[in-house]
VEXDREN-2710 file (C-alpha; in Angstrom, 1 decimal):
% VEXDREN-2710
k/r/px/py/pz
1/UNK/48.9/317.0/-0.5
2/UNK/48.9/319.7/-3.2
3/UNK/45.2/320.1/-4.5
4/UNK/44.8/320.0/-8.1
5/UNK/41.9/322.4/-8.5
6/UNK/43.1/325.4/-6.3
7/UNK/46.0/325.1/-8.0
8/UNK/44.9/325.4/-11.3
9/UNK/42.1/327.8/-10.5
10/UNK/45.0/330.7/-10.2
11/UNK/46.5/329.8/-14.0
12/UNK/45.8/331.8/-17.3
13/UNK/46.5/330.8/-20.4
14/UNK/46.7/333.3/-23.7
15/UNK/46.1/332.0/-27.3
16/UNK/47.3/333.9/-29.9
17/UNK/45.0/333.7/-32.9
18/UNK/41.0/332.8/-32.5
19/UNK/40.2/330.1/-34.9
20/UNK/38.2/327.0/-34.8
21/UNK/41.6/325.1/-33.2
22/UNK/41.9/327.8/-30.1
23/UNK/37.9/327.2/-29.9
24/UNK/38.5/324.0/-29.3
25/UNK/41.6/323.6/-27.3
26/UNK/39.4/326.4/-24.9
27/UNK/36.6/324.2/-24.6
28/UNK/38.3/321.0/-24.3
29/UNK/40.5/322.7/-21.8
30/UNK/37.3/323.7/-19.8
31/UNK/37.6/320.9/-17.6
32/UNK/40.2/322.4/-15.7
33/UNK/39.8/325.7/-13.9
34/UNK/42.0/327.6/-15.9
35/UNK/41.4/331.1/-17.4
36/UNK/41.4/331.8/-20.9
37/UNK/42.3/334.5/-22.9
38/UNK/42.4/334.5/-26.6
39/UNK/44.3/337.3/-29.4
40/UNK/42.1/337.5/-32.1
41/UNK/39.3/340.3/-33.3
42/UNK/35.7/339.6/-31.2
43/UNK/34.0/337.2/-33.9
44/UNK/36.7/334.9/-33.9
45/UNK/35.6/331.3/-32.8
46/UNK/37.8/331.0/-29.8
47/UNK/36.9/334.6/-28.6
48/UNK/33.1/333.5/-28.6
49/UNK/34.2/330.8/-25.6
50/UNK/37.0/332.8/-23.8
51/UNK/37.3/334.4/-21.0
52/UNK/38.3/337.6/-22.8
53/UNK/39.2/339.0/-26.1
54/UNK/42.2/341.1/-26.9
55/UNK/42.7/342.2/-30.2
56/UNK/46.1/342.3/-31.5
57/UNK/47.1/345.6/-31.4
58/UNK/47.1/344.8/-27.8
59/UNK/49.2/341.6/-27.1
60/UNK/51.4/343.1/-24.7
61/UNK/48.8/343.6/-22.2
62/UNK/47.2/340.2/-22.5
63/UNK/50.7/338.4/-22.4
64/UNK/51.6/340.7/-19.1
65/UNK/48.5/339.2/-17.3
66/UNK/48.8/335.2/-17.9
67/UNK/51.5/332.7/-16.8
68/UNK/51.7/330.8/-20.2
69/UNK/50.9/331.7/-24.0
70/UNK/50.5/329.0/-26.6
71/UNK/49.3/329.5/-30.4
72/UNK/46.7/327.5/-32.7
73/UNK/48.4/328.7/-35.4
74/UNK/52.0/329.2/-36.3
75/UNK/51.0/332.5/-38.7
76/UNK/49.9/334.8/-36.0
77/UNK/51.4/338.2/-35.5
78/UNK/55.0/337.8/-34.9
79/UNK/55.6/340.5/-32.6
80/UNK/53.2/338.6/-30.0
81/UNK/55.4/335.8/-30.7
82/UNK/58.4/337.7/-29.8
83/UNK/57.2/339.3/-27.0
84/UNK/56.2/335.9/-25.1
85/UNK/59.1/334.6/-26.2
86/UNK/61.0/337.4/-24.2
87/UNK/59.0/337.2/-21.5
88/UNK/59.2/333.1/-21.4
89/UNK/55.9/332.1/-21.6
90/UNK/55.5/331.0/-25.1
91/UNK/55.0/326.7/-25.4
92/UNK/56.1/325.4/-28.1
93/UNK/58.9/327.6/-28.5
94/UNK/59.5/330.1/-30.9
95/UNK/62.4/327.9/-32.4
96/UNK/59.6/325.4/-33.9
97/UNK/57.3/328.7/-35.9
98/UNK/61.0/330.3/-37.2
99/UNK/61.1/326.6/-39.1
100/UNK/57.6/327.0/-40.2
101/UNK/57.3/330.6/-41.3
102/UNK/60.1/329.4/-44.3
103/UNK/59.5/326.1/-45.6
104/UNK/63.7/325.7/-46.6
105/UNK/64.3/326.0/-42.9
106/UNK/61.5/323.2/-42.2
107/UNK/63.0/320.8/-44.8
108/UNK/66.7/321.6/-44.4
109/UNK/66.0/321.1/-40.5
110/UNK/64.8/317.3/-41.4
111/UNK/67.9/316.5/-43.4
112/UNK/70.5/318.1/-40.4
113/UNK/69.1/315.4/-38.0
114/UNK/68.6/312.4/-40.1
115/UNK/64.6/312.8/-40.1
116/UNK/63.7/311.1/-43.5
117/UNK/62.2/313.8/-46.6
118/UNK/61.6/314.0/-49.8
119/UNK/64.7/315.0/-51.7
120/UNK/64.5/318.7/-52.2
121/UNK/67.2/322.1/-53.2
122/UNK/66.4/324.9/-52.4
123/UNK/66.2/328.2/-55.0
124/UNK/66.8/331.8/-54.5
125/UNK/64.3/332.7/-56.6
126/UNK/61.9/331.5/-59.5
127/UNK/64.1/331.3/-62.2
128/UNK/66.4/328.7/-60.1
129/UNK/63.9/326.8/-59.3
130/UNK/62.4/326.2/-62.7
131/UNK/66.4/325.5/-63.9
132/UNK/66.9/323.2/-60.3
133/UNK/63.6/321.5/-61.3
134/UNK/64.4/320.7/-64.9
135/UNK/68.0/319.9/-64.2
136/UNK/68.1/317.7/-61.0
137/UNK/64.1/316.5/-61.5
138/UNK/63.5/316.2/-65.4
139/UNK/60.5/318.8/-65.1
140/UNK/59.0/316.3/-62.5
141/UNK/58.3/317.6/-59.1
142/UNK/57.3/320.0/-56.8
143/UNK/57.9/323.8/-56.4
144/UNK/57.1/325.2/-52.8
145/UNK/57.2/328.7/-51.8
146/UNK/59.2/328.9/-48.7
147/UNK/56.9/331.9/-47.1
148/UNK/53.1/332.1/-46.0
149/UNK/52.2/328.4/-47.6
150/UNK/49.8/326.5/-46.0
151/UNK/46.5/323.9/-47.1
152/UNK/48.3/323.9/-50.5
153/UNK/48.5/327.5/-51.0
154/UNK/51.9/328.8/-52.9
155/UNK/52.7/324.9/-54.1
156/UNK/52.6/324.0/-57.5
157/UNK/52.6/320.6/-59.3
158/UNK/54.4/320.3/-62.3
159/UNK/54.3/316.8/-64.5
160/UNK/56.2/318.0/-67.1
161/UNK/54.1/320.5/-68.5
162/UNK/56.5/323.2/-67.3
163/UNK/55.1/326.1/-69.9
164/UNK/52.5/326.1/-67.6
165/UNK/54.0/327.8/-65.4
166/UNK/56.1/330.0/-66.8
167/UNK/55.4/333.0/-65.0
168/UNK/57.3/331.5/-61.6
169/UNK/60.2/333.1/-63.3
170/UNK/59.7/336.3/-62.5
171/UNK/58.8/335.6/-58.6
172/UNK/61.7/336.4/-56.4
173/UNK/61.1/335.1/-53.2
174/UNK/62.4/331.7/-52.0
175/UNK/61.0/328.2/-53.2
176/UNK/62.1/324.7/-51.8
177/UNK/62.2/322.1/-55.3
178/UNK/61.3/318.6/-54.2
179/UNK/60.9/315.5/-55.9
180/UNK/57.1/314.1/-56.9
181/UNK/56.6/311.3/-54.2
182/UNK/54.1/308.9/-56.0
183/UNK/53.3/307.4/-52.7
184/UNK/51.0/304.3/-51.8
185/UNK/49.0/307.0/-49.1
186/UNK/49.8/310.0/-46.9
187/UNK/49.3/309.1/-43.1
188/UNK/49.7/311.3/-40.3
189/UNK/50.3/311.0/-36.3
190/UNK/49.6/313.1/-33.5
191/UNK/51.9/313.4/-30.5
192/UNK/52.9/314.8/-27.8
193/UNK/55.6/316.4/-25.0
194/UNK/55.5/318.1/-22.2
195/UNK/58.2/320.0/-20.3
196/UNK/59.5/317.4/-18.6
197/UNK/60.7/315.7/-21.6
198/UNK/57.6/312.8/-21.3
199/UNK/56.0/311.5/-25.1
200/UNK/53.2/309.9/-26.1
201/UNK/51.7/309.4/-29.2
202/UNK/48.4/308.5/-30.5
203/UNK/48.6/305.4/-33.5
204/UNK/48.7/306.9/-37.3
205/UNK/45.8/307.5/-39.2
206/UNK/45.2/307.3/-43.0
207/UNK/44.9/310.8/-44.4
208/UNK/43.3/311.7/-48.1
209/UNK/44.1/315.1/-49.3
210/UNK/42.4/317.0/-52.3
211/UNK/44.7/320.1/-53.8
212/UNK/46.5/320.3/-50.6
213/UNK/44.0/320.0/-47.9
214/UNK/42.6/317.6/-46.3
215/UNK/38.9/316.0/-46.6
216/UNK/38.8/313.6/-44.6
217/UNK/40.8/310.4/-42.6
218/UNK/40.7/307.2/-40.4
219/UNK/42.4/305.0/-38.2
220/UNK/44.0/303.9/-36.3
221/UNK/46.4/301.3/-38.2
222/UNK/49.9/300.3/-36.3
223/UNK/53.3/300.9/-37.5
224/UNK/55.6/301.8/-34.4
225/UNK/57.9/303.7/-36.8
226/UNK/55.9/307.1/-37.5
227/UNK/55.7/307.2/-33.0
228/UNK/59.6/306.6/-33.3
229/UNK/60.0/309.4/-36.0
230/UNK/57.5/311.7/-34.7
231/UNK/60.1/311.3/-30.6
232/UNK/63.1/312.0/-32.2
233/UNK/61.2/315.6/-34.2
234/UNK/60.1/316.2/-30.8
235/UNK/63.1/315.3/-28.5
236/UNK/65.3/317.1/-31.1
237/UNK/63.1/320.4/-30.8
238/UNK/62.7/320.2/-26.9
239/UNK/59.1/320.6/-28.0
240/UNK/56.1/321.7/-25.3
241/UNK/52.4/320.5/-26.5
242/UNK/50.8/318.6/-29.6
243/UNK/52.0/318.7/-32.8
244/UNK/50.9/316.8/-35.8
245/UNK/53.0/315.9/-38.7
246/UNK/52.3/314.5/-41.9
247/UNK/53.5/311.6/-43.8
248/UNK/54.2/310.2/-47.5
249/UNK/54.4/306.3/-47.5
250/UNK/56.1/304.8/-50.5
251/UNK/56.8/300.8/-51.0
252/UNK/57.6/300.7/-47.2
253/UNK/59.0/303.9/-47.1
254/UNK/57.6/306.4/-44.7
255/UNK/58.9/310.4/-45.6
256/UNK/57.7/313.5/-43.4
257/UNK/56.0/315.8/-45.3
258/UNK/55.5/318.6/-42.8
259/UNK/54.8/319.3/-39.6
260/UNK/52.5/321.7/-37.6
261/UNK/53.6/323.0/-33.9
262/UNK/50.4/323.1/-33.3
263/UNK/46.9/320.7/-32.2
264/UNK/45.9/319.4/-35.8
265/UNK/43.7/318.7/-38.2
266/UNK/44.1/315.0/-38.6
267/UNK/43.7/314.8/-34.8
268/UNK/40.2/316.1/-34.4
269/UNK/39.0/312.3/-34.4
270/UNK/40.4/312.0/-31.0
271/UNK/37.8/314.1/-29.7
272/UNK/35.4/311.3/-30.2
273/UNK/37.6/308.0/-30.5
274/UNK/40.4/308.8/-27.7
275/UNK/40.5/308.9/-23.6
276/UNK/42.1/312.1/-23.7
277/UNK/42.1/314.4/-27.1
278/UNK/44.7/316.0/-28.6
279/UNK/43.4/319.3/-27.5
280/UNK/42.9/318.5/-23.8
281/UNK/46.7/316.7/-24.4
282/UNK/48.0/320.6/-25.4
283/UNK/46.6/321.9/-22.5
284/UNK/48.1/319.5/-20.2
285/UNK/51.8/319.8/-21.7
286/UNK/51.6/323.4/-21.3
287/UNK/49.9/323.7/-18.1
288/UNK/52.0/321.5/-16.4
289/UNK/49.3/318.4/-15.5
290/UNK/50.5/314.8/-16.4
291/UNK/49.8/313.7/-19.5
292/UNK/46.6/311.6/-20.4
293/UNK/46.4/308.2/-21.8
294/UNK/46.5/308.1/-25.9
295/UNK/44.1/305.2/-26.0
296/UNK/41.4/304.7/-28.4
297/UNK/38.2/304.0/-27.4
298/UNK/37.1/302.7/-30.8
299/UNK/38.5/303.4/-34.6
300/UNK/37.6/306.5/-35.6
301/UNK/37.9/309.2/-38.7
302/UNK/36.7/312.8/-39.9
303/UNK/35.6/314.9/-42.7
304/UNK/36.3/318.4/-43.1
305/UNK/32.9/320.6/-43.9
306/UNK/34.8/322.9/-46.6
307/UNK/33.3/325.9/-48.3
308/UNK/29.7/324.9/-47.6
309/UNK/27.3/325.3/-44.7
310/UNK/25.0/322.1/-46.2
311/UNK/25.1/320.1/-43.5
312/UNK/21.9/317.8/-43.9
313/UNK/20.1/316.2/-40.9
314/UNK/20.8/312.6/-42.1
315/UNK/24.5/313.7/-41.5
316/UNK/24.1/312.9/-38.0
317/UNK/23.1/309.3/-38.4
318/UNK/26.5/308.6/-39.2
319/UNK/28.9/311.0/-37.4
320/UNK/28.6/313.9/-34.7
321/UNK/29.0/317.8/-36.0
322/UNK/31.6/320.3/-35.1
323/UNK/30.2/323.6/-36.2
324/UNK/33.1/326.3/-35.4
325/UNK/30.4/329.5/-36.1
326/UNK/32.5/331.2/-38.7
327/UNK/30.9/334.4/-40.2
328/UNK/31.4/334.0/-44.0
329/UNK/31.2/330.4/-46.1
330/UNK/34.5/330.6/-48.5
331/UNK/35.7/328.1/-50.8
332/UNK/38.2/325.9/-48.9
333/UNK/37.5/327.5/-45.8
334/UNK/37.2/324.8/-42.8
335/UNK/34.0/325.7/-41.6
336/UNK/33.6/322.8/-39.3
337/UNK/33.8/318.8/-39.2
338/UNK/32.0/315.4/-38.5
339/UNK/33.9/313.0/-36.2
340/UNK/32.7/309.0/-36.9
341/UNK/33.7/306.1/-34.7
342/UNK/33.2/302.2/-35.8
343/UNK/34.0/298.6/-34.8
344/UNK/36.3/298.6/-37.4
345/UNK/38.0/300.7/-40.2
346/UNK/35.3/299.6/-42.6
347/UNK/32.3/300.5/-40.8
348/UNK/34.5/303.6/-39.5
349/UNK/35.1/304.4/-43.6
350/UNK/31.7/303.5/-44.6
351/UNK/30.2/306.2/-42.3
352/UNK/32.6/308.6/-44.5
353/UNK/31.8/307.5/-47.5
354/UNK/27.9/308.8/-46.5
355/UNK/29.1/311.8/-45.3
356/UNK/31.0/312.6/-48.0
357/UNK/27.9/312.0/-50.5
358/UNK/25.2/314.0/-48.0
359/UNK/27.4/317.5/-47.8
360/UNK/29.0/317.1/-51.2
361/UNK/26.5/315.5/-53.8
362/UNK/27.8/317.2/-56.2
363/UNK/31.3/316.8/-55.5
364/UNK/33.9/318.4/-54.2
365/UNK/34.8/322.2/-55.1
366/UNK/38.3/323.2/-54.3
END
């Protein structure tokens, strides 16, 4: 009978970038004997619980030495990318960050396989999209740059007062025009395929998102739909590992936002509320182990610690602390989280609602 253990204890696994979603994946992934390695500079989180560092400069000699490489985020060097890619190791495929480093491919990719969006066009430059916007959306909607955007970075919001915004005319670079979803609530689901074409999914939670990122969300609620959307995405990009992807819901409706090819911030609850997490799930996709059961334990939710290191004590009578040890507080920056599990989505958003008053009592600031 093949053993489990020896087997795994000859593996490696290379991340390529060092944040607090590699630190994770590393330490949830510690239960198996694999190695680690992680691309990132030496201070990074995931480099602070890995095996060994590489900095990027040197991504060829890390990918030479390791059976598979994976990503915890889809803006990482490219060239890394490319090189694993070449060298077949890379899960999720490169095919999945290409549609993610320009949002027009992302969107356009929906609409070629019947994956319900957001109407959208898609504009050359500024000046288009200002004329698309007023002509096809009455100065209503949503402009998008197609490059680098991510947490709400490069998106813009306009309600009519388009002289606001003016100066997108002169950008020339790519944006993707969509329409202003006035949706009931966002919702997200986490999932998950491994190479053998298996899928399983963890229920949708309900997400709330403040200019573009998220604070905080719970669940789970049922709706078999998002788990038959979120198979086909999957199927359709013969994907390897967890992905997230995010939903509008509107009068029944449910619209994909986005994606990520990656472990995800609206599945850190699982760490707490699920048999297996999403994390350990990733790890098990790509290292070829069956996958584990998406069962929740209890409900469960999560807020985001953003820009702030005030964490008070009485925080931990409600939920448990993720602190990912970054160097520098920023505003927006994710510089950890607070998992909460409850009997039921009340108690389970009741614990939030504390939270949310302990580390911001002043508010938010984003």
């Amino acid at each position: 009978m093949k053993s489990l253990i020896q087997d795994l204890n000859k593996r490696k696994i290379a991340i390529l970038g060092g944040g607090q979603l590699g630190w994770m994946m590393i330490l949830e992934g510690r239960k198996y004997p694999f190695t680690f390695y992680v691309m990132d500079e030496p201070n990074a989180p995931a480099c602070r619980v890995a095996d060994r560092c590489f900095k990027p400069e040197e991504y060829k000699e890390m990918i030479n030495q390791v059976d598979v490489v994976t990503f915890e985020f889809e803006h990482v060097k490219e060239e890394a990318l490319e090189y694993a890619k070449e060298k077949d190791k890379l899960f999720p495929n490169i095919n999945t960050v290409e549609l993610k480093r320009e949002r027009w491919k992302e969107k356009t990719y929906y609409k070629e396989h019947n994956l319900p969006t957001p109407k959208f066009y898609v504009a050359e430059d500024g000046e288009e999209a200002l004329r698309i916007l007023k002509d096809q959306f009455n100065n209503v909607g949503v402009l998008k740059q197609s490059r680098g955007g991510y947490d709400g970075k490069g998106q813009y919001f306009i309600k009519g007062d388009v002289e606001k915004y003016s100066f997108i005319k002169d950008m020339k670079c790519k944006f993707v025009v969509e329409e202003f979803v006035d949706y009931d609530y966002e919702a997200s689901i986490i999932a998950v395929r491994d190479k053998k074409g298996n899928f399983k999914a963890y229920p949708p939670t309900f997400n709330y998102n403040e200019k573009g990122i998220l604070v905080y969300n719970y669940g789970p609620f049922n709706d078999d739909r998002f788990k038959d959307i979120a198979k086909r995405l999957a199927d359709s990009l013969e994907y390897v590992g967890t992905m997230g992807i995010e939903f509008f819901v509107r009068k029944g409706e449910i619209l994909i936002n986005e994606f990520a090819p990656r472990v995800h911030n609206t599945g850190h609850y699982t760490l707490d509320a699920a048999f297996v997490s999403q994390f350990e799930q990733h790890i098990r996709a790509i290292g070829e182990i069956d996958l584990g059961d998406t069962t929740l334990l209890s409900y469960g939710g999560m807020v985001n610690i953003l820009g702030t290191d005030n964490v008070p004590y009485e925080v931990l009578k409600f939920g448990k602390v993720y602190w990912y040890g970054k160097s520098e507080v920023k505003k927006r920056r994710k510089m950890g989280h607070v998992n909460v599990v409850g009997e039921d989505l009340e108690d389970v958003k009741q614990k939030i609602d504390n939270i949310i008053k302990l580390i911001y009592p002043e508010g938010l600031d984003l």
